[in-house]
Structures are given as structure tokens and as C-alpha cells.
N, C-alpha and C positions, 0 to 999 in steps of 0.2 A: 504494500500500500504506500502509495507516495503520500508529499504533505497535503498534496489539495484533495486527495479523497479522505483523506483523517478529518480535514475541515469541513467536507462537507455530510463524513456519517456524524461527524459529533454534533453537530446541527443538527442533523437529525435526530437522533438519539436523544440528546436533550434538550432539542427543541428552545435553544439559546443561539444567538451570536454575540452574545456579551463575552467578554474576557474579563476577566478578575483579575487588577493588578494587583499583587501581592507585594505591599511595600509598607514593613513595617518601621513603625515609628512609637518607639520602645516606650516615650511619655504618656503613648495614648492608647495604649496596650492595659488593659484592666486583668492584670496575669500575675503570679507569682511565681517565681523559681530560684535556682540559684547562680545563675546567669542569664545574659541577653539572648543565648542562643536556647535555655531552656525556656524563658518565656514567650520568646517568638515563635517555638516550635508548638509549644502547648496554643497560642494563640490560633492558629493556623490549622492543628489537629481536631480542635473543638469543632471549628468553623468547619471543617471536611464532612466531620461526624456526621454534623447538625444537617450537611446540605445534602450526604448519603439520607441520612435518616427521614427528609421530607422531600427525598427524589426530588431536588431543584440545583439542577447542576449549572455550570454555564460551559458555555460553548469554549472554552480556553483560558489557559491562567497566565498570568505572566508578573514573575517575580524581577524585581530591577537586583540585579548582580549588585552595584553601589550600597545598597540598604542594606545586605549581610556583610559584605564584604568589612565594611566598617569597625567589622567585632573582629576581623583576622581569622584567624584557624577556626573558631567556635561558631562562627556567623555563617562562614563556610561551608562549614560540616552541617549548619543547620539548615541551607541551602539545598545543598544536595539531598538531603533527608526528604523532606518538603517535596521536594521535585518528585522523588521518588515514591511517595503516597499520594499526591495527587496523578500521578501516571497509572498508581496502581488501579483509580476509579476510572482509569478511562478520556481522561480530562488531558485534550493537548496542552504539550506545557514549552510555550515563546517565552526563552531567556533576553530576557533585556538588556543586554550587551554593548550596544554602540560602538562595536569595535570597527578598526579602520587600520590596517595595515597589511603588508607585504608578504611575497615570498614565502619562507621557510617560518616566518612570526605569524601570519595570518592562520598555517596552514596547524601551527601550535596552537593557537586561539582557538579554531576548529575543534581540533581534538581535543580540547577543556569542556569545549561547549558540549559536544555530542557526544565522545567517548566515558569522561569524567563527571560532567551532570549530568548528560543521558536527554537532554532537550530534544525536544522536537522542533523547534526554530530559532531562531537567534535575530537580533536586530543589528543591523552594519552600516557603518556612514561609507556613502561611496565617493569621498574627497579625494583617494589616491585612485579613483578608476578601476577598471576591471582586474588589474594584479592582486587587488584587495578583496575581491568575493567570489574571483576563480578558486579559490584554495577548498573553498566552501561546499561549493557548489562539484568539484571532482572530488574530493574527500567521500561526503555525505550527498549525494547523487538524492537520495528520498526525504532528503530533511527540506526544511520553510527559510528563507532569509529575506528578511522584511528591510528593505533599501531606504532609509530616511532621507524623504522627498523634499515635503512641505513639513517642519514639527510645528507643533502647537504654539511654541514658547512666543512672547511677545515680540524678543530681537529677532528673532529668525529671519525676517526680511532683507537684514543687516548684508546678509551672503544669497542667501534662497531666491531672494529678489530681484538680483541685479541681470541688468539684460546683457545678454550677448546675442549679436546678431538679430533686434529687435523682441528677445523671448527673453523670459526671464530664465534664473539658471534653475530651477526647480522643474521648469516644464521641458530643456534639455536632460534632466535625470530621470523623467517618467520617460521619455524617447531613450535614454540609455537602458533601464529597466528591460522595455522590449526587444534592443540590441541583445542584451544579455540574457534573452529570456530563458531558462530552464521551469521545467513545472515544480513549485513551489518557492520561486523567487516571487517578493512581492513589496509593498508598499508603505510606507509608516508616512501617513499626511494627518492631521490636524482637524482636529472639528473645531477649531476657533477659526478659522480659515476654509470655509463653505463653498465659497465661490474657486477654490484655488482648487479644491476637491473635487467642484462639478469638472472642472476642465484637466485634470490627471483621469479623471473615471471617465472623459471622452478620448483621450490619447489611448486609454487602454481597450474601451470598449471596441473603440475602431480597428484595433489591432486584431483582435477575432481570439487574444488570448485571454486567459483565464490566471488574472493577476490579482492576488486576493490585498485587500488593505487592514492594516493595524493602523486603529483611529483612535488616537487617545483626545483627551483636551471635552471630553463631555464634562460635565458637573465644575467642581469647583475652580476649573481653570475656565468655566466662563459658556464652552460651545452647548450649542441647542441641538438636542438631537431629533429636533423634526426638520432641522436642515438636513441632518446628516443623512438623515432617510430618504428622503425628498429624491437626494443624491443613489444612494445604492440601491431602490429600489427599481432605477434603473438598468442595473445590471443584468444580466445571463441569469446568473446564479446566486442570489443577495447568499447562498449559506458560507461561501469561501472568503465573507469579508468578517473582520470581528473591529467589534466598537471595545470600547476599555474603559474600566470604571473601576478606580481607585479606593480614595478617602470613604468616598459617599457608600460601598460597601462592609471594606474592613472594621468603619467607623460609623457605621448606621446605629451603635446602641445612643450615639448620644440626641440622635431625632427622636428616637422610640422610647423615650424614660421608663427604666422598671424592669426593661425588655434584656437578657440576657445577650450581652456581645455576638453571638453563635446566633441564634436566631435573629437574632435582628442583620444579621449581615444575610441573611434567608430570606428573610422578608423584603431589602432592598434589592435582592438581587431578581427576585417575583416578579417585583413592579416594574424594575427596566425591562426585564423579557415581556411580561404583559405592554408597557409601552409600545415597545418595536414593533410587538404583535399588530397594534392598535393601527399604526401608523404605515406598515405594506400596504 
């Protein structure tokens, strides 16, 4: 099974195209242990439980490498763990990586990602060009690598925007993208940025392939996800693209007063997939 048919049974199967970003932030964690790495792991294991337990899965998880990394060896290990039990459910799992390099370095970053966490996609800046996600891509032939197009973040503009040859450089990286096409190369563009989105999902859609996007920047970075729909329900196939939704799940107990961390991150995650529903 390559990456775009994983994406597209886990759609079905659970009936999600959300991704769950898993980035924890140890102040807002309501956990005890006797470290960072045991309470982000208990945080995360309840939260699995709770969402086996009320069959409400989401379509993909994606943990930011940055957010364990932080703790060194313990953050690590509780990364890998993590990864590992949510795989166990079923649940593809995009390492958030934003790697970006060469040759023999790329090709080591590779086998951290896929050999050593065991990921099913990874995210890559494509600032050094094709030498930096060929390694990837012959390495791991059936894995996902999600190319940062357009990102969500305010500055983004700063680089993503500037034209060359009357296009901005964002719109020559979606035309790289299909240069480069393999099945499960794909896309990391912004729901703060709607209109930048309709026009990458026309570069692609006209291309006739099957290039799935990771759409972060819903909720508290600002984007509207009835824009973002608007946009991919466009598509061939809306189940090969995933939206991403952070805070506003890990951290749903503090909308829900009363409500156990675990379930309330169940409950937030109900009503994004009922929304999306809503909105096809």
C-alpha cells in the first residue's frame, strides 16, 4: 500500500480528514509523572484510549519533532513510543520535520524518519531543490512527503511571495511539486492563506495528479475552515487531503469545564469531522 491509498482507507475507515497535531506543551498538560517524557506520554495514551474507546479516530496525526525533541533523549524516546501506538490503531502518522538538506545528510534524515520513528510521512522544505527530497523519495518509495508551499505563519510572504518571472515563488514550488511528482509527494499550504490555496489546488488539479495537502493554520492561528473547504471540495478525491488541528484539540478541556482532558479532546475532534461533514 502506498501513502495515498493509506490516506485514502483511513478516510474511510474513520471517516475523518482531520489530523491531530500532537504538540505538546508541558504547562498545559493537566498530567503527573516523573518527567516531561512520562507526562506527555500519559497525556497522549489517555487521549488514544478515550478516542479507541468512542471509535472517533481522525484521519492522521502529526506530532512536531521540535516539541519532544526539546526534552533530549526522554522526549525522544517518548516520541517514538507515541508514534508507535498510534500506528498501532491504524492512524497514519506525518512527522513534522521541516527538514531540508543534501546528499548523504538528507538521505540520514530519511532513515531517522522512516527506519527509526517508523513514520508514514514527513514534512521537507524544498529551498535546496530536488537533491533534498530525492533521498526521500528512492529511500522510502511508499512513504508521504509533504513539500512546504505556502505555510500558514504571518512572515511567510517574506520568501513564498516574491515573484520570479511574474509568479510568485510559492506557485513555482506547486509546479516543482509536479516536476517531482512520485505518489505520495504532497503539499503543506496554509488555511490562513485561502486564496493562495485555491490556486496551488488548481496547479494540481490540472495536472491530472493526485497530490494530497497538509493544511495547518485552522483554529487558533486564525484560518476559516469553510474557506478551506470551499477549496478541497473541489478536488478528485477530498479523502487524500488532511486539515490539522492542534491546540483547539489536545486542549479542548479548557472550553469544556469539568470535562476530562481525554474526552474533551473527543468531543473537539466530533465536531471538526461533523463540521467538514457539514460543509462537502
Amino acid at each position: 500500500m502506498n501513502y495515498i491509498e493509506l490516506l485514502k482507507n483511513s478516510a474511510d475507515k474513520f471517516s475523518s480528514i482531520v489530523c491531530f497535531g500532537m504538540d505538546p506543551v508541558i504547562e498545559d498538560i493537566p498530567e503527573k509523572g516523573t518527567g516531561n517524557g512520562e507526562i506527555i506520554f500519559k497525556f497522549y495514551e489517555n487521549i488514544l484510549n478515550e478516542l479507541i474507546k468512542k471509535n472517533i479516530l481522525p484521519g492522521a496525526v502529526k506530532p512536531n519533532y521540535a516539541f519532544y525533541a526539546q526534552y533530549g533523549l526522554e522526549g525522544i524516546a517518548t516520541l517514538e513510543k507515541l508514534i508507535k501506538i498510534y500506528k498501532s490503531a491504524g492512524i497514519p502518522v506525518i512527522l513534522d520535520y521541516k527538514r531540508g538538506d543534501i546528499g548523504k545528510t538528507a538521505a540520514a534524515y530519511s532513515r531517522e524518519a522512516f527506519d527509526f520513528f517508523d513514520a508514514d510521512a514527513v514534512t521537507l522544505s524544498p529551498y535546496l531543490g530536488y537533491d533534498s527530497i530525492e533521498p526521500y523519495i528512492k529511500g522510502f518509495p511508499e512513504k508521504g512527503y509533504y513539500i512546504l508551499t505556502k505555510t500558514s505563519n504571518s512572515s511567510s510572504g517574506q520568501l513564498q511571495d516574491l515573484k520570479i518571472d511574474n509568479k510568485e515563488l510559492f506557485l513555482h514550488v506547486a509546479e516543482l511539486i509536479i516536476q517531482w511528482y512520485h505518489p505520495g509527494i504532497g503539499s503543506v499550504a496554509g488555511a490562513t492563506y485561502p486564496e493562495q490555496l485555491s490556486q496551488i489546488s488548481n496547479i494540481f488539479e490540472k495536472s491530472g495528479k493526485e497530490i494530497p495537502f497538509l493544511i495547518p493554520g485552522v483554529g487558533t492561528q486564525g484560518g476559516s475552515l469553510q474557506e478551506v473547504m470551499a477549496v478541497l471540495k473541489k478536488s478528485k478525491d477530498i479523502r487524500i487531503h488532511r486539515i490539522n488541528a492542534s491546540s483547539s484539540i489536545n486542549y479542548a478541556y479548557k472550553k469544556y469545564n469539568g470535562i476530562h482532558y481525554a474526552e474533551a479532546a473527543v468531543i473537539a475532534l466530533k465536531e471538526m469531522n461533523e463540521e467538514i461533514e457539514g460543509l462537502k
